[in-house]
Every structure is written in C-alpha cells, then in structure tokens.
N, C-alpha and C positions, 0 to 999 in steps of 0.2 A: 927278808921278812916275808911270812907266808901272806897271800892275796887274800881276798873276802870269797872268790869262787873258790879257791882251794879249801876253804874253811868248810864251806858250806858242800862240798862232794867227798871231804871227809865224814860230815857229819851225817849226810847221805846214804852213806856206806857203812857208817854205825848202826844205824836206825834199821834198812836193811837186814845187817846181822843180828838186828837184837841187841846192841850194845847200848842202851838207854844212858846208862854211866858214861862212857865214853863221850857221848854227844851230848850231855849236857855239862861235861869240863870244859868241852871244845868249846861251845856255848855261851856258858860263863869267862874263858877268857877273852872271845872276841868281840863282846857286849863290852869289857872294859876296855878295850884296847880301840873302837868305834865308839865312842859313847855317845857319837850324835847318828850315829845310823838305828834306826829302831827294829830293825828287821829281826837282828842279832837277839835283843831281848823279849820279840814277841817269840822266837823261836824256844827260846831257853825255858820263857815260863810254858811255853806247851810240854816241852818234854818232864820239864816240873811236874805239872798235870797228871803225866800219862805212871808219871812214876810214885803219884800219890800224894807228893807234897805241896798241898793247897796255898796254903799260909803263904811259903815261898813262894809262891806262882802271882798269888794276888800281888805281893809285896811288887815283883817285877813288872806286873802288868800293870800298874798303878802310876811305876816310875816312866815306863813306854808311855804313856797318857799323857804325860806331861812332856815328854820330848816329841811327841807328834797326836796333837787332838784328835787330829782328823782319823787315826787308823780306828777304823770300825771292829775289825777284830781284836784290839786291847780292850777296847771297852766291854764286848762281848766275854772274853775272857775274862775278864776281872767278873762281872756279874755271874758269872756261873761258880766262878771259886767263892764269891759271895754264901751265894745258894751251897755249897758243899759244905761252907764253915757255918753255917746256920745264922750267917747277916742281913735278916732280912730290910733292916732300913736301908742297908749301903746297894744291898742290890736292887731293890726298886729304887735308888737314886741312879745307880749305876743302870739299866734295863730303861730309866724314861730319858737319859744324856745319849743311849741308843740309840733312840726314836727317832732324834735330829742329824743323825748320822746317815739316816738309811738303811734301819732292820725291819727284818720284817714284823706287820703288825699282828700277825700270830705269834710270833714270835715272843715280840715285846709282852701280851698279854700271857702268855704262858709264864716268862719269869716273873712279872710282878705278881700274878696270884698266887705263883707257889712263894713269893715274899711274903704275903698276906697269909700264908697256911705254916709258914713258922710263925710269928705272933701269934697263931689261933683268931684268925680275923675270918674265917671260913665264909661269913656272909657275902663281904668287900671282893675276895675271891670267887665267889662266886657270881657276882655282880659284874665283875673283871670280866670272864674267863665268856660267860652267855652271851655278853654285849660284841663282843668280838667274834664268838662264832657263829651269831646270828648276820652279824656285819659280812662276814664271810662265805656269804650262802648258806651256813649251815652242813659243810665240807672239810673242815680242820677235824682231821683224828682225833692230833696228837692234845687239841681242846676238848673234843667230845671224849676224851679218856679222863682229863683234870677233873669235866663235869660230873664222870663216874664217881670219880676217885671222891669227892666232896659233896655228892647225892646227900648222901646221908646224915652227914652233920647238919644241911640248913635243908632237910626235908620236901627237895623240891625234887618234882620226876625232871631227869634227862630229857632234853628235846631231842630229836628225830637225828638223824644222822644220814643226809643226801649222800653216799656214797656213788649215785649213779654217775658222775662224771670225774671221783677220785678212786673208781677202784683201778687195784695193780694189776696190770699186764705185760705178761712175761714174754713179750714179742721175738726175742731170741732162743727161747729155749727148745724150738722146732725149724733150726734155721739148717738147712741141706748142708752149709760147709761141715757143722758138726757133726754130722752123722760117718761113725766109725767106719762103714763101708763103703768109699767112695763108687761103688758099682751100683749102688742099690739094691745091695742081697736081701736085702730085711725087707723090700717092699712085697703087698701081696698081688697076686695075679691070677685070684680065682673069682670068678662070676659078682658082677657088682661092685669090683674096686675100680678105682681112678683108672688104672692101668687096662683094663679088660674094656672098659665105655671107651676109653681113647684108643681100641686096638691094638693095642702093644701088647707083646707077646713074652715072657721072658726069653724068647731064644732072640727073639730082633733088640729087645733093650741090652742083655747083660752077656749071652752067651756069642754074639754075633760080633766080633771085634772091629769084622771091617764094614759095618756097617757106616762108619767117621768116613770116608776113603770119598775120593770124590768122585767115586763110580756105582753113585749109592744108589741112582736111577737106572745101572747098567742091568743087561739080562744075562749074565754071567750065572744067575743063581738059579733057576729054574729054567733056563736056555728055550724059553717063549716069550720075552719081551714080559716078564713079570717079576716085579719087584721083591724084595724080602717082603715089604708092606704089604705087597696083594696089590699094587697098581699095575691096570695093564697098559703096555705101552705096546705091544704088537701094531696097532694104527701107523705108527709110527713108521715101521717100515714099508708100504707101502704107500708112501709117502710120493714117488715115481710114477706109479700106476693111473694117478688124476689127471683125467681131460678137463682140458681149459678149455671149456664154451668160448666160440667167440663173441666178439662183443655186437648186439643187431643193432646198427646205428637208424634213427627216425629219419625217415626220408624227409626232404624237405617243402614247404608248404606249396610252392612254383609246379613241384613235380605231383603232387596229390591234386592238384587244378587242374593238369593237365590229363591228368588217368580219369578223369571224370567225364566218362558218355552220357548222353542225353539218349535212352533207348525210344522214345518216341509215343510212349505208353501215355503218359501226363497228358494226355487233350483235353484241355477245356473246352466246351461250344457255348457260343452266342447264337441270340437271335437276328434272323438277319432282316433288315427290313422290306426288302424287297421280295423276299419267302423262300422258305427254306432255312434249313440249319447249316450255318459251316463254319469251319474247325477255324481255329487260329489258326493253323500249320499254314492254312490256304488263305489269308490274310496277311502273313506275314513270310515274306520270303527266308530263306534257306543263309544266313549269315555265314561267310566264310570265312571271316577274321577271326581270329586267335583270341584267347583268352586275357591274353595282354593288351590287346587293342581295345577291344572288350572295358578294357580298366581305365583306358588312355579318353574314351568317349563316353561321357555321359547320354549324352542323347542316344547311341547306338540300338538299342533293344523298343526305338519308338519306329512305327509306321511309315514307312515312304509316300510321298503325294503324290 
C-alpha cells in the first residue's frame, strides 16, 4: 500500500510538471482512501480551483469543513469559490465563520462587500469596505481599489490612500551576489563615483589579482615601502635606527635638602640696643649640624644663653 508521503511527492512532481490531471486523480483517491485526514481534500479542491472547477471545489471544501472546523483555509476556500459562483449569501456566511477562525480583517471585509456587490447592495459595501480601511490606517490597497471600484455607484469620493508606510520595496533587486560579473567590470571609476571618493583604482580593485595575498602591505610593488594603495610604509624600516632616551630618574627629596647652600646674601639687621646695627649672622653662631639633626630638634635654630 502506497504511504500519505508517497502520495503527496507524487503529486508534488505532477504540479511541478504541469500535470494538474494527474494530481488531482492522485488526490481524489487519497481523500477516499483517508477520509478522516483533511489534508487530502483541501489539497484536491485547490487543484479543482486552479483547474477551473468551482462547483467541485466548493462541494469538497464544504465536506473538509465538516471533517475539521478548525482548518482556516477550507473555509477561506469555500468563500472565494462562493464569490466565483456568484453566492453571495453563502460567502458572506462563509467569509464572517472566518473571522472566528483568524483571517485577516481586510481580508474578511473584502469578501463580504464583494458579497454585497453581487446582490447590487453597493451601498452596505461600501459601508463594509470604508469602515475597515479606515480602521486600518487607511493603508489596505487591495480596500482602497474596492472603494474605486464602487465610487461611482454610491457617489462618494475615495478617501486618501496612506501609502507612506505600505509602499513596495524591492530590497533585492541591487543585491552584489546577483550582479553577472563577479569582478565588478560594470562598476564605474571616473571622477565622482563611490570608487574614485574611496581611492580605489580599477587596476587595485579588478585588474590586480594579488592584491587577496597576504602580502598586501608588502613593498614588493613599487620596491619603496609603498603600497598598491599608496600607503607609505618606508618608516618602517628604519625601525633600528631609534635612540632610546634613557630614562632621567627624580632625585630624591633627602638629596635636594642636602644640595641646598645658604650663600650668606639673606641678612636680615636689627636694631641693637646698646647701638649700633648688627646682623643675625653675628647673633647667632655658625650651626654645624646636619640637616637631619636640624629635623630631629625643634629648638635648634633658637639663640644660645
């Protein structure tokens, strides 16, 4: 007995070739043969679809419905074959049992008002179709095309169409891997392109192979220590040539106390009382202790009795 994957990479490889026939036999017997699996019969009514037979398509999408509520695309299917057979009550019952499924709500408003523009209800659709793409931001195309589409029967202008954060952007169609000349022959490299501001040259981008090489900073190329780029590295060899200063260490504070003379200039005079002026110098005898001793006596620098 054939498996459900087997079935289904047969029918894989019909669709593939174009065998629409093929894969909807395959289809129909594996829908009978699983009848509780639903996979088989949403797959069957889509190839139905694609092959024009509506009728049949709803018929099986109908019966999918009832073997699994929940699949959100039987019910989607069923309401668009609706809409192709010109049912507009069954699809707007079928398009609002969507809604609690989880479609989307442009969506859902889209097929009920084209339900409401088969009965000639143009108003209700139009009612539909505003309310939602107002709700919407006013950013649904494929609403602001319905509201074109029905302008004119209930005589109301078109609102605005916020396109600013739904227009398309073709973000791949400038993408480097595409581009036919993996070298970059197409690019240009005269005065003012990308190429020329960043210095690149075509003989360093395209014509220079070993530029890859890991000897890309080597002076192999102009045999001065200069690059393909125009870096100069000539510095660099002379690299030997630099004197190291030694390093001048600060003497320490013991030995700058001790380098300090008193040249004997600094005289202060008093008055003396007995008359006459005389110096400190001659007051105060001639100390011959050390700077350290000096530190060790506070009293030191006072007067002898």
């Amino acid at each position: 007995m054939v498996s459900p994957d087997e079935i289904l990479a047969s029918v894989r490889d019909s669709l593939a070739a174009g065998d629409l026939d093929s894969a909807e036999q395959s289809l129909r017997e594996a829908s009978r043969t699983w009848k509780r699996e639903p996979e088989f019969a949403i797959r069957h009514a889509g190839v139905l679809v694609r092959l024009g037979k509506h009728g049949q398509a709803l018929k099986v999408y109908r019966k999918a419905m009832k073997r699994a509520p929940e699949r959100l695309d039987a019910c989607k299917g069923a309401a668009e074959c609706a809409i192709k057979l010109g049912n507009g009550k069954l699809a707007e019952k079928l398009y609002s049992r969507a809604t609690g499924l989880g479609m989307n709500l442009d969506e859902v408003a889209m097929g009920i008002s084209r339900s409401y523009i088969l009965r000639s209800q143009h108003n209700l659709a139009w009612d539909k179709a505003s309310l939602q793409f107002k709700a919407s931001g006013n950013k649904s195309k494929e609403l602001h095309i319905l509201l074109k589409e029905i302008s004119a029967q209930v005589g109301i202008s078109v609102p605005h169409l916020d396109d600013y954060d739904s227009a398309d952007i073709d973000l791949l169609s400038d993408v480097r891997r595409e581009t036919p000349d993996p070298r970059l022959n197409s690019n240009s490299f005269e005065a003012g392109s990308i190429e020329a501001m960043a210095g690149v040259d075509r003989t360093t981008l395209l014509d220079n192979v070993a530029i890859m090489d890991d000897e890309i900073l080597s002076d192999t190329s102009s045999g001065m220590g200069v690059t393909n780029l125009g870096i100069d590295l000539s510095a660099l060899e002379n690299t030997q040539d630099i004197v190291v200063q030694p390093k001048i260490e600060a003497p320490a504070p013991n030995q700058i106390e001790s380098d300090i003379v008193d040249d004997g200039d600094s005289i202060t005079s008093t008055d003396n009382p007995g008359g006459g002026i005389t110096s400190e110098l001659d007051s105060k005898p001639i100390s011959t202790k050390s700077s350290n001793d000096s530190r060790d006596d506070p009293f030191d620098d006072w007067p002898e009795v």
